[in-house]
C-alpha positions, 0 to 999 in steps of 0.5 A, a space after each residue: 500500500 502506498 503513501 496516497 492509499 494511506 492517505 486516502 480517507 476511507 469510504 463508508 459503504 453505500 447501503 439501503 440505510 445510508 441512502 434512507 438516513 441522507 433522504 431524511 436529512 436532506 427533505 429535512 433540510 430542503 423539503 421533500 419536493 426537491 430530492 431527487 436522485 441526483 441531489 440524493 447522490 451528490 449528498 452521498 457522494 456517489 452518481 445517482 446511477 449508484 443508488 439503484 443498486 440498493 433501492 428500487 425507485 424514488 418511491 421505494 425512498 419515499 417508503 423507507 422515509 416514512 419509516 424510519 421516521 417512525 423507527 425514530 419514535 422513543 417508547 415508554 418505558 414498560 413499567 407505566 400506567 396506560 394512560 401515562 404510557 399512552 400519553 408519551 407514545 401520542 406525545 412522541 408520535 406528534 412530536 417526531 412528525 412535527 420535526 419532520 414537516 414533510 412527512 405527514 403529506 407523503 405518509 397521506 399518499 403512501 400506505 406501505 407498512 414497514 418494520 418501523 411502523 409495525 414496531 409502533 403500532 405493535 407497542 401502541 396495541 399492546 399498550 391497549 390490549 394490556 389495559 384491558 380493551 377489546 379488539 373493537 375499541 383498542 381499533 377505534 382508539 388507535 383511529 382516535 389518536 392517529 387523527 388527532 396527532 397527524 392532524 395536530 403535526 400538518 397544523 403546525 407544518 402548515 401553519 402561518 409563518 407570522 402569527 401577527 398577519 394571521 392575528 391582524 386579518 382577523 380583527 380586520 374581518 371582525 372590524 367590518 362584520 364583527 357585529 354579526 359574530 358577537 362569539 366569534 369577537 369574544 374568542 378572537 383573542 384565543 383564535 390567534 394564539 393558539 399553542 399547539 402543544 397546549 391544544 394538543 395536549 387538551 385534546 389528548 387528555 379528552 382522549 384518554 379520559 373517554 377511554 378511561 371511562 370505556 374501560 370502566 364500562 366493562 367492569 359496570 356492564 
């Protein structure tokens, strides 16, 4: 081996995850409308052409994006209460597609199942089963919670860059026709400063307690 070979630093190897782990940091960083195969291939180094020889398409890209943002999902610890380990899992999924702002539109278009996502709806179902719900309601409560915390993550990755302008829209509107929505007046002030955290966290709660209260009618019935 000569001196130049030495010097040379090592290249890592190109595999299915390293190609996955870029995507994710560059929609991350750019949005997910400008990767492309050869931007992807420029960020790892390499030609695009390179890239097909561990994934299929920009598709098969996409389906690895999406779980492994949901492999990057922390899990309660075993040893909580439903409702504790219920409310931190709810929580984590929010927050972990909240960080990702281009995840909740290419998971609304794309349905594939991977190992990442199966290992959180499996703890997710355990979670309920474990608690003493039957199959039927641990499914409407996996709905419950799924639409709650996506809807809560496209709220904040869409919402308006200036609170000011949305805020000054709105007295204006009410300053014209504000007489005719005396409600709506009084709640303009909550309207505009709205704390997703906080909001989510109310409705989450809700959540939780309709189930609480689901679970007692079992025992009563």
């Amino acid at each position: 081996m000569n001196y130049d070979e030495l010097m040379e630093p090592t290249r890592i190897p190109l595999n299915r995850q390293r190609i996955i782990e870029a995507a994710v940091e560059f929609a991350d960083a750019n949005g997910l409308e400008t990767l492309s195969m050869r931007k992807l291939g420029a960020e790892l180094g390499v030609e695009a052409m390179s890239l097909y020889n561990h994934v299929r398409n920009k598709e098969d890209i996409h389906v690895g994006m999406i779980d492994y943002v949901f492999g990057s999902i922390p899990l309660p610890a075993d040893d909580l209460e439903w409702q504790q380990a219920l409310r931190s899992l709810a929580t984590a999924l929010m927050d972990t597609f909240t960080s990702h702002t281009w995840a909740i539109s290419l998971k609304s278009t794309n349905n594939h199942m991977g190992v990442g996502m199966l290992i959180f709806m499996e703890r997710l179902i355990k979670i309920l089963h474990d608690a003493g719900f039957n199959d039927e309601d641990t499914h409407h409560a996996l709905q419950m919670l799924g639409s709650h915390a996506f809807g809560y993550a496209f709220q904040q990755a869409t919402a308006p860059d200036s609170v000011d302008d949305e805020s000054e829209n709105l007295h204006t509107m009410l300053g014209e026709v504000g007489d005719r929505f005396p409600h709506v007046t009084q709640m303009a002030p909550y309207l505009v400063a709205c704390d997703f955290n906080t909001e989510y966290a109310f409705g989450l709660d809700i959540i939780i307690d309709g189930l609480s209260a689901r679970l007692e009618a079992y025992a009563s019935g």
